[in-house]
Every structure is written in structure tokens, then in C-alpha cells.
NUSEKE-643228 format. One line per field, with one value per residue: residue number from 1; y, z, x of N, C-alpha, C, O in turn. Coordinates in Angstrom, 2 decimals, always signed. Layout:
seq <- [NUM,...]
n.y <- [Y,...]
n.z <- [Z,...]
n.x <- [X,...]
ca.y <- [Y,...]
ca.z <- [Z,...]
ca.x <- [X,...]
c.y <- [Y,...]
c.z <- [Z,...]
c.x <- [X,...]
o.y <- [Y,...]
o.z <- [Z,...]
o.x <- [X,...]
END
This chain:
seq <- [1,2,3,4,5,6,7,8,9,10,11,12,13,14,15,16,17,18,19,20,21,22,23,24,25,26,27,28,29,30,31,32,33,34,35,36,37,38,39,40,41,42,43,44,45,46,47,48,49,50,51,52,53,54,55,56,57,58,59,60,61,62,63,64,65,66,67,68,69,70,71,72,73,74,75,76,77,78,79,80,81,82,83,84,85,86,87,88,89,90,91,92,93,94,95,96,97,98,99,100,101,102,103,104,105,106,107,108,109,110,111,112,113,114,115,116,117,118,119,120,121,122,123,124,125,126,127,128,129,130,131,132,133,134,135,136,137,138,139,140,141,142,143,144,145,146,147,148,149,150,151,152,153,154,155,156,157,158,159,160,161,162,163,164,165,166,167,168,169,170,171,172,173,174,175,176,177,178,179]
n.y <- [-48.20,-47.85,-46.87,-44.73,-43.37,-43.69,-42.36,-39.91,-38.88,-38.75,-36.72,-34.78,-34.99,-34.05,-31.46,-30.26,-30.30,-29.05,-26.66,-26.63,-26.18,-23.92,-22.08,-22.55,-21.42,-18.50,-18.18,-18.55,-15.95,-14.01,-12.43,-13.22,-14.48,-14.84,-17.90,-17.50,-15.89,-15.56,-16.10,-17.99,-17.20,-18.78,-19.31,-17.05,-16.09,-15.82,-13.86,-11.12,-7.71,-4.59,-0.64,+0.55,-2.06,-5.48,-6.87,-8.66,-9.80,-11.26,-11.55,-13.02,-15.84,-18.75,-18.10,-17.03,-15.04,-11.90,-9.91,-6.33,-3.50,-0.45,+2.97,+5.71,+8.29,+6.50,+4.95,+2.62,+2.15,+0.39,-2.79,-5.13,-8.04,-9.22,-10.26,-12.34,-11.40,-9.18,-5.60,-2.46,+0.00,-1.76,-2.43,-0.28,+0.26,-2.17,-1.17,+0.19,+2.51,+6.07,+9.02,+11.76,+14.05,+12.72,+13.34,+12.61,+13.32,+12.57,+9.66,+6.89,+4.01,+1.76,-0.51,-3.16,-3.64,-5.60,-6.75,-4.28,-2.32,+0.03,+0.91,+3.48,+4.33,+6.11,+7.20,+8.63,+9.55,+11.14,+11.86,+9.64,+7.11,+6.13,+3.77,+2.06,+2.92,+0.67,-1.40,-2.25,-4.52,-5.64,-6.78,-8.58,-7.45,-4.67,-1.04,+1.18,+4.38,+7.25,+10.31,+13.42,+15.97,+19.36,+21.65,+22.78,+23.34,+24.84,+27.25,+28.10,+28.82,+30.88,+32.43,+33.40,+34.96,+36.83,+38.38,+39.37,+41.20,+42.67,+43.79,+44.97,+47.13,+48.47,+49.24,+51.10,+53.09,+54.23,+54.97,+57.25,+58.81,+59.73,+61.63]
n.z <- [-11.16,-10.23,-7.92,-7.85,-9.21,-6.71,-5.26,-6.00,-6.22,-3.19,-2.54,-4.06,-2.53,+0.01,-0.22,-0.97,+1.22,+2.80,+1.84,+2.45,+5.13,+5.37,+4.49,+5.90,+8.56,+7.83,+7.07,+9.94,+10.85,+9.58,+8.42,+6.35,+4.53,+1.18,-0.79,-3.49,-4.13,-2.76,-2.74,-2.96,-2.14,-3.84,-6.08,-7.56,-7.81,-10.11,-10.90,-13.47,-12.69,-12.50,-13.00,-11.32,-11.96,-10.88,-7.48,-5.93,-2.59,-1.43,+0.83,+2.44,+3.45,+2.72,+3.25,+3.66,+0.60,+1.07,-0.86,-1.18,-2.31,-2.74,-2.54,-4.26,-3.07,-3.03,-3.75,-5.71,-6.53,-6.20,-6.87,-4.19,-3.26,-0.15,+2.92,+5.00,+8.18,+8.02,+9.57,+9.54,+9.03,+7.90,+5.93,+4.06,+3.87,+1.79,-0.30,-0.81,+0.23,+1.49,-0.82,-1.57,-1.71,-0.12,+1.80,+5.26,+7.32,+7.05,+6.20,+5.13,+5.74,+4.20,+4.80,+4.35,+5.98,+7.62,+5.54,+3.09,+4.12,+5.01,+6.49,+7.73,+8.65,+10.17,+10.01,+11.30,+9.97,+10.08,+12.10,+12.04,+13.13,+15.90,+17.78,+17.41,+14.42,+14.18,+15.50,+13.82,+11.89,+8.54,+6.38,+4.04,+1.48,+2.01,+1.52,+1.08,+1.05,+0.41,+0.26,-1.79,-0.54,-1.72,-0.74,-1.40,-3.88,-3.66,-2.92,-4.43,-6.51,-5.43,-4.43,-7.12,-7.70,-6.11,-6.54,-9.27,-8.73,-6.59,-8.82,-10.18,-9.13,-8.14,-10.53,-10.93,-9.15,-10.09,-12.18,-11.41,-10.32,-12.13,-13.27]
n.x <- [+9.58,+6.92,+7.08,+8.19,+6.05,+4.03,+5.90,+6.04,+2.98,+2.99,+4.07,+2.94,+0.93,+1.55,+1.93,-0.18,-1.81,-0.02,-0.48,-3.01,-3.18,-1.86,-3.51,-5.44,-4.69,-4.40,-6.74,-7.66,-6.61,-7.66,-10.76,-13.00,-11.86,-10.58,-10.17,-9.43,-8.03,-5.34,-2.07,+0.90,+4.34,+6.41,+4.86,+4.93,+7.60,+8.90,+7.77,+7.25,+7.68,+6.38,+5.84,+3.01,+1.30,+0.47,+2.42,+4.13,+5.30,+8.07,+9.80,+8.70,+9.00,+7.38,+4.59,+1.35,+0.08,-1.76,-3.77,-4.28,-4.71,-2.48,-2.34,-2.07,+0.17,+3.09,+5.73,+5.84,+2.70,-0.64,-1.93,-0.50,+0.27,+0.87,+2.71,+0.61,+0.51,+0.93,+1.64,+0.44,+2.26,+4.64,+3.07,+3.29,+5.33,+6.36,+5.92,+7.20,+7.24,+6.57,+6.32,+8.18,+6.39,+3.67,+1.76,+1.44,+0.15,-2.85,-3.08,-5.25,-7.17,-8.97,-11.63,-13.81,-16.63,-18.78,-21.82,-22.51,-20.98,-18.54,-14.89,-13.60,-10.37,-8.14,-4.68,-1.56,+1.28,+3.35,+4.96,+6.41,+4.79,+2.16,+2.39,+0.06,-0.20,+1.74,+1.40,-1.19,-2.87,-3.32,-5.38,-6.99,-8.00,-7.97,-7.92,-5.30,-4.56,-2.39,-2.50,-1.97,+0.57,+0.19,+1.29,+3.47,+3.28,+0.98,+2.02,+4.27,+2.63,+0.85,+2.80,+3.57,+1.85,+1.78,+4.11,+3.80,+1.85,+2.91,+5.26,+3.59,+2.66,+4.95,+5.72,+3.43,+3.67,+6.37,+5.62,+3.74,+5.42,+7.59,+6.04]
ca.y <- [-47.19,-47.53,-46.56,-43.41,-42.25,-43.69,-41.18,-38.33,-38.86,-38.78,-35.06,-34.12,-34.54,-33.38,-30.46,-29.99,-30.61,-27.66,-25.16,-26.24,-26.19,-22.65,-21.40,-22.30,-20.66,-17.23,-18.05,-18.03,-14.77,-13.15,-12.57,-13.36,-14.73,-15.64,-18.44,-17.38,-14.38,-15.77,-16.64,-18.10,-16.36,-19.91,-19.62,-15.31,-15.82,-15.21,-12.91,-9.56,-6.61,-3.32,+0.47,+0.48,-3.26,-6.25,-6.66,-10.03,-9.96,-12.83,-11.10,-14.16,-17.50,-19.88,-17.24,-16.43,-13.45,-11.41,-9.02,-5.17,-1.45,+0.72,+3.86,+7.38,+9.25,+6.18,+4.60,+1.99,+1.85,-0.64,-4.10,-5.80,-9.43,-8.92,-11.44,-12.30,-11.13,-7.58,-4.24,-1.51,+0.76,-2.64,-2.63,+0.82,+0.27,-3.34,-0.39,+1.25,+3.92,+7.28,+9.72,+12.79,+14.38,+12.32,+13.68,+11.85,+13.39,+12.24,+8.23,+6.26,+2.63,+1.55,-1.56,-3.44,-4.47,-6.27,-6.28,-3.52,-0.82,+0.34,+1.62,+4.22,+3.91,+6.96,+7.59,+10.05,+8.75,+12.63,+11.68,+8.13,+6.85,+5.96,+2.25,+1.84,+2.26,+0.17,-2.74,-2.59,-5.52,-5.33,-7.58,-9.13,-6.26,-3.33,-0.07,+2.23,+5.63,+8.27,+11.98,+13.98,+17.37,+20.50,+23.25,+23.63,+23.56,+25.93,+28.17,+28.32,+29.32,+32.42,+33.43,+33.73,+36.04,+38.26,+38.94,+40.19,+42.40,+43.77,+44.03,+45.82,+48.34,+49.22,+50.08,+52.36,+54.24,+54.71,+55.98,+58.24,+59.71,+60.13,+62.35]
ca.z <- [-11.79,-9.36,-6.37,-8.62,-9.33,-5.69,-4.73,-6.43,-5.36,-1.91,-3.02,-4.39,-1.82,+1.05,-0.44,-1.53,+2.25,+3.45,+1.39,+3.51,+6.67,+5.14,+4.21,+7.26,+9.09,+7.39,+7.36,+11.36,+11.96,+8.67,+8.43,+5.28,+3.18,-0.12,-0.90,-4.76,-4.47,-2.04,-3.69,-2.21,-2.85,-4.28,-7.49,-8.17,-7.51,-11.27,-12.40,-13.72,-11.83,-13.19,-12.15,-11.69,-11.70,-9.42,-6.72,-4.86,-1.66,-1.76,+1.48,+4.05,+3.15,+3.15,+4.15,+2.70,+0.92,+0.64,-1.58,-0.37,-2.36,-1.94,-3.73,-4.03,-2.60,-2.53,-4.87,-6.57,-6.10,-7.03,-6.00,-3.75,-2.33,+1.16,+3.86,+5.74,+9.41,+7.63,+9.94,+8.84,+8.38,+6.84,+4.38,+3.08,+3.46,+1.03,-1.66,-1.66,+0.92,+1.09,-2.01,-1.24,-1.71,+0.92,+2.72,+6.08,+8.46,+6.73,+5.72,+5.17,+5.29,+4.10,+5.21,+3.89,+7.30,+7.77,+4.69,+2.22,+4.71,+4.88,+7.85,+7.68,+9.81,+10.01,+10.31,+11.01,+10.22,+10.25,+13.31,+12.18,+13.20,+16.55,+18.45,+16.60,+13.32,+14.11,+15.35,+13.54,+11.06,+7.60,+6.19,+2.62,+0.44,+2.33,+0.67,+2.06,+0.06,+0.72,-0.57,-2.19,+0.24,-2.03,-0.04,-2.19,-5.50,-3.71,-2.42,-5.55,-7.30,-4.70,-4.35,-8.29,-8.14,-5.06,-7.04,-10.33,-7.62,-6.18,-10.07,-10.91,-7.76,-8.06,-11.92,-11.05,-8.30,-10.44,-13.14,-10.51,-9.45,-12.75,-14.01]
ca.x <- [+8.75,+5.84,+7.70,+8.59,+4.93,+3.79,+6.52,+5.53,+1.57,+2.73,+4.82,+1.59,-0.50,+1.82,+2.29,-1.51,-2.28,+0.63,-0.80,-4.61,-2.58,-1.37,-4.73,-6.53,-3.61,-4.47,-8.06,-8.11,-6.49,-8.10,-12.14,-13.65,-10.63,-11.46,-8.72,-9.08,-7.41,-4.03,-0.95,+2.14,+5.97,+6.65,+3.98,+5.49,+9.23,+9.74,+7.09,+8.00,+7.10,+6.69,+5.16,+1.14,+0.91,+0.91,+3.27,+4.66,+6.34,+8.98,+10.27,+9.00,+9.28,+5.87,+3.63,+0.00,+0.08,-3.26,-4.17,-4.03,-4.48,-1.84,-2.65,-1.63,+1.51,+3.71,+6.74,+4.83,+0.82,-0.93,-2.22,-0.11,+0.13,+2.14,+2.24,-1.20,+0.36,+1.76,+1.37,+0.01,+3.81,+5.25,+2.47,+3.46,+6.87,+6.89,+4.98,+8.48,+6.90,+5.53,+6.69,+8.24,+5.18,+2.91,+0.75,+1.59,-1.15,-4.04,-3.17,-6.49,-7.21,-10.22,-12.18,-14.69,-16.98,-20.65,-22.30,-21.77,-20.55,-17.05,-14.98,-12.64,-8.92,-7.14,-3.03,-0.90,+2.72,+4.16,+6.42,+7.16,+3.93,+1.98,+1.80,-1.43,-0.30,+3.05,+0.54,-2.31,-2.54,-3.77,-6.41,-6.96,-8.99,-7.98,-7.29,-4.64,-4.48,-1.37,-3.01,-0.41,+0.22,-0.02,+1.52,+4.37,+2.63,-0.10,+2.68,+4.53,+1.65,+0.68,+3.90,+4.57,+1.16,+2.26,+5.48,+3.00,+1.21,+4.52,+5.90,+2.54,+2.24,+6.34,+5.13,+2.32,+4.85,+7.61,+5.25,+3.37,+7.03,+7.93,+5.44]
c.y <- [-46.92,-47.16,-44.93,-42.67,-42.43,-41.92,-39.38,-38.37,-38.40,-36.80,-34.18,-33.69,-33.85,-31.87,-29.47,-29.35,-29.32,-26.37,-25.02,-25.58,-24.44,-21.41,-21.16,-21.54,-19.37,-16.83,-17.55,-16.94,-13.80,-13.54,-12.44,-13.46,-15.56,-16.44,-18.34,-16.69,-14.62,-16.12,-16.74,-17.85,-17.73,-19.49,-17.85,-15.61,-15.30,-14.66,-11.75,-8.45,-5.31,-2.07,+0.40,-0.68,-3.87,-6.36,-7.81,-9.62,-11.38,-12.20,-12.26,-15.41,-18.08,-18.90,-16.60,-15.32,-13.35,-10.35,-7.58,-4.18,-1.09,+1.93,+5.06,+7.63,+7.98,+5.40,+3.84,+1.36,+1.12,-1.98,-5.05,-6.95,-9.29,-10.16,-11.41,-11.41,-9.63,-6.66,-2.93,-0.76,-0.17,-2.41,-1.14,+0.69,-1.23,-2.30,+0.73,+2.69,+5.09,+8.36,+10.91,+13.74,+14.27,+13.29,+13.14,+11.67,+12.97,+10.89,+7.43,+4.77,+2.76,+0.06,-2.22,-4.24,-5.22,-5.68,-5.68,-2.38,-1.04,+1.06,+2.17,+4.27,+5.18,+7.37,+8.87,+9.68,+10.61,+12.57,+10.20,+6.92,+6.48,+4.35,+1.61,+1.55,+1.14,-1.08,-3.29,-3.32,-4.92,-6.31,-7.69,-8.39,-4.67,-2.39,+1.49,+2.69,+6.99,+10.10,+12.83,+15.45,+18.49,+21.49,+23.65,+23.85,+24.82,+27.24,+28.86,+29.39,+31.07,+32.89,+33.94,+34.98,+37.41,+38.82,+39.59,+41.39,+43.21,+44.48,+45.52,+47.37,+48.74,+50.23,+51.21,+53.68,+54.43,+55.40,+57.11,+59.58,+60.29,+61.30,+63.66]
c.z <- [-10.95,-7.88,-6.94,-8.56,-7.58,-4.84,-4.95,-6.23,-4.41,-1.87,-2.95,-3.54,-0.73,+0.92,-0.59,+0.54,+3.39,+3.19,+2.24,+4.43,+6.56,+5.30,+5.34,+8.61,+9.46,+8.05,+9.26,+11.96,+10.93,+8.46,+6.45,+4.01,+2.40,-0.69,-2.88,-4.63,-3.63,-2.87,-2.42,-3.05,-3.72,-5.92,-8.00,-8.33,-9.06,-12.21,-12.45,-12.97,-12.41,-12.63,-12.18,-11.81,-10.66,-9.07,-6.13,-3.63,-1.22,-0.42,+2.47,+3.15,+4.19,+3.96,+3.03,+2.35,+0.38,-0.37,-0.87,-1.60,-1.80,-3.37,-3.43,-4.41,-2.40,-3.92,-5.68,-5.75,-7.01,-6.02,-5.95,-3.02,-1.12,+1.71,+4.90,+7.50,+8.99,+8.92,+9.01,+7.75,+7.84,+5.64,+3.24,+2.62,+1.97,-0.04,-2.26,-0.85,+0.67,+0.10,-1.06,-0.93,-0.99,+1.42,+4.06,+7.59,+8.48,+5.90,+6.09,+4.81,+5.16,+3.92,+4.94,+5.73,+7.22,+6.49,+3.58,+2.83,+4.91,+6.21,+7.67,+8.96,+9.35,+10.66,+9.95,+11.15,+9.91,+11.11,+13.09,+13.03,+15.01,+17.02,+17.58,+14.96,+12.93,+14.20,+14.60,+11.91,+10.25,+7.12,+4.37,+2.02,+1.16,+1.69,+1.47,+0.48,+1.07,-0.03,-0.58,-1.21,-1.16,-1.65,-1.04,-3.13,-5.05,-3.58,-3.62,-6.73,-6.53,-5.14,-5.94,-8.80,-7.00,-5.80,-8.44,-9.80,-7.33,-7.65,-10.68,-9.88,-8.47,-9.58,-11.67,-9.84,-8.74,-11.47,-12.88,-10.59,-11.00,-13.19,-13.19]
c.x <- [+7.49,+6.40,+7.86,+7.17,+3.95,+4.37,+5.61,+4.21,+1.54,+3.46,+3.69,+0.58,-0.11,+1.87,+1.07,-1.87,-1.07,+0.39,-1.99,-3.96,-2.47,-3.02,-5.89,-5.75,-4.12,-5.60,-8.58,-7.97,-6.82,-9.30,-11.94,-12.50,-10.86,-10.05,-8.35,-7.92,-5.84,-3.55,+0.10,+3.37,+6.74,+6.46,+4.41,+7.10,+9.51,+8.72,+7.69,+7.07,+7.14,+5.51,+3.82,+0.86,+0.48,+2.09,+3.27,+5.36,+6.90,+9.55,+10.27,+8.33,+8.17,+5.22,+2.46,-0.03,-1.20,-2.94,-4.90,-3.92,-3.99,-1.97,-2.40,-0.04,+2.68,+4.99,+6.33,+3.19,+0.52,-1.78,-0.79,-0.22,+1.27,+1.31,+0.67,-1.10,+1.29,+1.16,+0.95,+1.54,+4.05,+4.55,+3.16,+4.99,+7.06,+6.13,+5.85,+8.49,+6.79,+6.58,+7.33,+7.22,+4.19,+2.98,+0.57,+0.70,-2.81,-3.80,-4.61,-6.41,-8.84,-10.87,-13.55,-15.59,-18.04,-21.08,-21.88,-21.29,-19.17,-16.38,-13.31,-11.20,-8.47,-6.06,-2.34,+0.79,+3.76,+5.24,+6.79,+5.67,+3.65,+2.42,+1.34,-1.22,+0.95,+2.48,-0.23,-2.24,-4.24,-4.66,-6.58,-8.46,-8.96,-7.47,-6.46,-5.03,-3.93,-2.08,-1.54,-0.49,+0.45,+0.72,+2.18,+4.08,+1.77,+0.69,+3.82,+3.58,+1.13,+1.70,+4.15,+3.06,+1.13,+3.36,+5.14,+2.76,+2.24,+5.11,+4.93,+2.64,+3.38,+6.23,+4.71,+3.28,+5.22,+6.71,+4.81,+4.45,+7.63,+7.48,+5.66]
o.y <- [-45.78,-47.34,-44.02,-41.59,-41.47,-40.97,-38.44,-37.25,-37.67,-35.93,-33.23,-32.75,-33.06,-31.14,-28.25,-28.20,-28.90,-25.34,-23.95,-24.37,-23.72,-20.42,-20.28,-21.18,-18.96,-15.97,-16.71,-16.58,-12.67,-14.75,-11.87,-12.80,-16.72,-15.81,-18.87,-17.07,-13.73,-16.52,-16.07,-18.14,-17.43,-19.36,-17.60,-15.07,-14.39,-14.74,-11.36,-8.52,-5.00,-2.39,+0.14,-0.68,-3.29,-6.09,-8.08,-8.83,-12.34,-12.63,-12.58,-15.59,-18.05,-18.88,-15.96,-14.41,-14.12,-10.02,-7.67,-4.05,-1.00,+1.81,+5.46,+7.37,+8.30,+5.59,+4.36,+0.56,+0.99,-1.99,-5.53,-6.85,-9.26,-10.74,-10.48,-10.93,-9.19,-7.06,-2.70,-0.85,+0.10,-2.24,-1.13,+0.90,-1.08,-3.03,+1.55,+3.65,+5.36,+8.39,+10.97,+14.23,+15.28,+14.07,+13.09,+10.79,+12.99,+10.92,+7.37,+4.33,+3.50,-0.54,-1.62,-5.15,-5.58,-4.50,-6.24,-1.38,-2.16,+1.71,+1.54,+4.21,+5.37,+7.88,+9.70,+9.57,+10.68,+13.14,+9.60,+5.83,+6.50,+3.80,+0.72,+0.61,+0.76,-1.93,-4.51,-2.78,-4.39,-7.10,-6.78,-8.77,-3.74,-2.69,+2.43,+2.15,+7.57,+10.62,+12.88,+16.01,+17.96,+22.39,+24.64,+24.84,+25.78,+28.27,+30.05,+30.34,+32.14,+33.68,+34.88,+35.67,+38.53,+40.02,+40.34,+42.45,+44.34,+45.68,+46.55,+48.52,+49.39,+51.42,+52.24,+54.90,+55.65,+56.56,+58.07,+60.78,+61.40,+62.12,+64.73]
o.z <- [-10.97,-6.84,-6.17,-7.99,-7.21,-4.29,-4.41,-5.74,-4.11,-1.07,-2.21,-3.54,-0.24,+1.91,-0.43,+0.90,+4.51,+3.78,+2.75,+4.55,+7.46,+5.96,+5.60,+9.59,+10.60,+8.91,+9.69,+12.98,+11.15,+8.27,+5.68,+2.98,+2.59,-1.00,-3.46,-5.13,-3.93,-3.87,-1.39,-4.24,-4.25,-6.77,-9.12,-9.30,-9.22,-13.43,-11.63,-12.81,-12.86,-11.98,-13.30,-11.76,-9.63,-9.86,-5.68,-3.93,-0.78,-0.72,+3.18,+2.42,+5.41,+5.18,+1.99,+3.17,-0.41,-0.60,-0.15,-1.93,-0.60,-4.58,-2.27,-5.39,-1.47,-5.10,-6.79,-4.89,-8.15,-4.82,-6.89,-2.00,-1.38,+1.45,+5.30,+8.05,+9.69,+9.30,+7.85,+6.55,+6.67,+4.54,+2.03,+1.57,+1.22,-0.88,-3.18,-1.03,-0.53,+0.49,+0.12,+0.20,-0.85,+1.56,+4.29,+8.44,+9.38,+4.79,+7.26,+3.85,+5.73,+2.88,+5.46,+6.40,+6.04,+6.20,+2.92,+2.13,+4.98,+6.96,+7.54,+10.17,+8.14,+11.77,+9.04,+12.21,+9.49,+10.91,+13.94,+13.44,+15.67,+16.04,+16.95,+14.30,+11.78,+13.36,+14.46,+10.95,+10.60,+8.06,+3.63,+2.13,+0.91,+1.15,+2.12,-0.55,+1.98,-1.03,+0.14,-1.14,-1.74,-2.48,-1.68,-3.58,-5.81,-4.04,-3.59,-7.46,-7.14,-6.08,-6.06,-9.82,-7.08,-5.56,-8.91,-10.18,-7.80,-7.62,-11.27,-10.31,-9.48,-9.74,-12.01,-9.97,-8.60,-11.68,-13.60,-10.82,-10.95,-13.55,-13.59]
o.x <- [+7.04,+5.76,+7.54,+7.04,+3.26,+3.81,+5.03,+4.09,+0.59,+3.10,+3.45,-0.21,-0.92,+1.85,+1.14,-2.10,-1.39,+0.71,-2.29,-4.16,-2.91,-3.32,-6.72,-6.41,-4.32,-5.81,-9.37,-8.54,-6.38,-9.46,-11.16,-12.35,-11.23,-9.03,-7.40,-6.86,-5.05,-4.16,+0.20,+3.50,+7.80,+7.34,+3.97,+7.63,+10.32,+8.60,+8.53,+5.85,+8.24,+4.52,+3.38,-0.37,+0.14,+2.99,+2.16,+6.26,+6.27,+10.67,+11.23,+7.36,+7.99,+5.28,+2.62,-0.13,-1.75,-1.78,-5.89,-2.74,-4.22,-1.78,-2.53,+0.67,+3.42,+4.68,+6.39,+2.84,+0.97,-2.07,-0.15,-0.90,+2.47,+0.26,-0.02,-2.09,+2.19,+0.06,+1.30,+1.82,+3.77,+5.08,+3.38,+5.59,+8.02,+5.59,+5.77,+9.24,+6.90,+7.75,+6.99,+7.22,+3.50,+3.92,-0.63,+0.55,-3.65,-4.34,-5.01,-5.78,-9.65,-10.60,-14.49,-15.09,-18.02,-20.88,-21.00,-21.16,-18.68,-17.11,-12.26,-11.45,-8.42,-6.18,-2.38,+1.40,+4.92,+6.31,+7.44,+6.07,+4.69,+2.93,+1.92,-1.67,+1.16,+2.76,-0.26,-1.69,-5.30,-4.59,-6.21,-9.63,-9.73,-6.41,-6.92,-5.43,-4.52,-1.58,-0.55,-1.58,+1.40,+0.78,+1.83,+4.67,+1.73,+0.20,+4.11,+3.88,+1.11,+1.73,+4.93,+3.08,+0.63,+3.51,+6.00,+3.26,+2.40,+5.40,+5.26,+2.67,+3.13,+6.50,+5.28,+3.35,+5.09,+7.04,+5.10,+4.32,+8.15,+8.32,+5.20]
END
């Protein structure tokens, strides 16, 4: 019986002591990581997930995930936990990726830097994206945001008042001609 709870002490602590190993991992190639806010795909595997919520990525095995805004134009927005060494495109892509709708020339990350100032990243994934946004790694509190494009709603909307205009003019001709 003491070899039993010896055992499990030594469980306890190795395991205590893989999550540091884990954390200081993250910590070195992520500025200002607050170890409240990490979770490992271990402690989610069986929460429920649903639209506008939180989000797990169980995708890589033993890997810190941070905490990341994805918001807008994309399949489910929301706060997500993705892995600590994500890319920018991965991040959007584990969010179910950009809506029909996206807006793909104007993608914004937004960065918390020195202090209370903020520092704007801007993508243009319209052709499938650059280098830049294929490399560029994501960081624990960043806020992407997809803007929905418009045209067709705006173009919809003209066009169904050029076709009044045309309806109205062809009126006032045919009544003209009649008389």
C-alpha cells in the first residue's frame, strides 16, 4: 500500500513538473504569457463545443494552447485555445475559416504591445495569402477580425433601385406616346 501512494506521488509530481517544462516552453517563444489563461488538449478533450463559444484545439498532442479572438467573417468566432507555435492562416483555418462572405483583403490582427498601446497587422489572404501571413506566428491575446465584404448586398440593393428608375422612366414614355 505504500509503494502504491509512493507511486502515485511520483505520477503527480512528474506530471506537475511536464506541464512546467511545457509552460516554460511556450513562455520562451511567447512574450508576456499569463499561465492562467493556457490549457492543455488533455484537461478539454471532452468539453462540449458549440457556435459563439469557446473552442479547444485537440489537433496536436501535448502542446500549450493560448488563448486567441477570432471574430467576424469566419465559421465559428469566438475565443479560441490553438496551439502556442500556430501561424497566422492555421489560426483561421482551426476557426473553421473565412465565411463566404469574408472580406479577404482587409484581415486584421490586433496586438496588444508595450504598455497599453496596440499594433495593428494587416492581411490580404485574397490569393491564398502571402509568405508573411503563412509564417507569421500568433501570440496568446491576439485578436484577428475577418470584415464581412458588402458588394453583393450593396449591389443588390442599387440594382433593385435602377430597375424602379428604368420601371418609372418606361412609365412616363409610354404615357407621353400615348397621349
Amino acid at each position: 500500500m505504500l509503494y502504491i501512494k509512493k507511486f502515485i506521488s511520483l505520477v503527480i509530481i512528474l506530471q506537475m513538473w511536464s506541464f512546467s517544462v511545457l509552460a516554460a516552453e511556450a513562455a520562451a517563444t511567447q512574450s508576456e504569457l499569463n499561465l492562467q489563461e493556457i490549457a492543455l488538449p488533455s484537461e478539454v478533450k471532452d468539453l462540449n463545443k458549440s457556435t459563439g463559444s469557446i473552442y479547444y484545439s485537440t489537433s496536436v498532442k501535448n502542446k500549450v494552447l493560448i488563448p486567441v479572438h477570432i471574430w467576424g467573417e469566419v465559421r465559428q468566432a469566438g475565443l479560441h485555445f490553438i496551439p502556442s507555435d500556430t501561424t497566422f492562416v492555421k489560426g483561421i483555418s482551426l476557426a473553421g475559416g473565412p465565411s463566404g462572405s469574408a472580406k479577404l483583403d482587409e484581415i486584421v490582427l490586433i496586438r496588444k504591445s508595450a504598455g497599453e498601446n496596440y499594433k495593428e497587422v494587416e492581411f490580404d489572404l485574397s490569393k491564398g495569402g502571402d509568405a508573411t501571413a503563412h509564417q507569421f506566428k500568433i501570440e496568446p491575446g491576439d485578436t484577428i477580425f475577418i470584415k464581412k465584404d458588402t458588394f453583393m448586398e450593396n449591389r443588390a440593393y442599387y440594382t433593385s433601385w435602377i430597375g424602379i428608375l428604368i420601371t418609372v422612366i418606361s412609365t412616363f414614355v409610354i404615357v407621353n406616346k400615348v397621349k
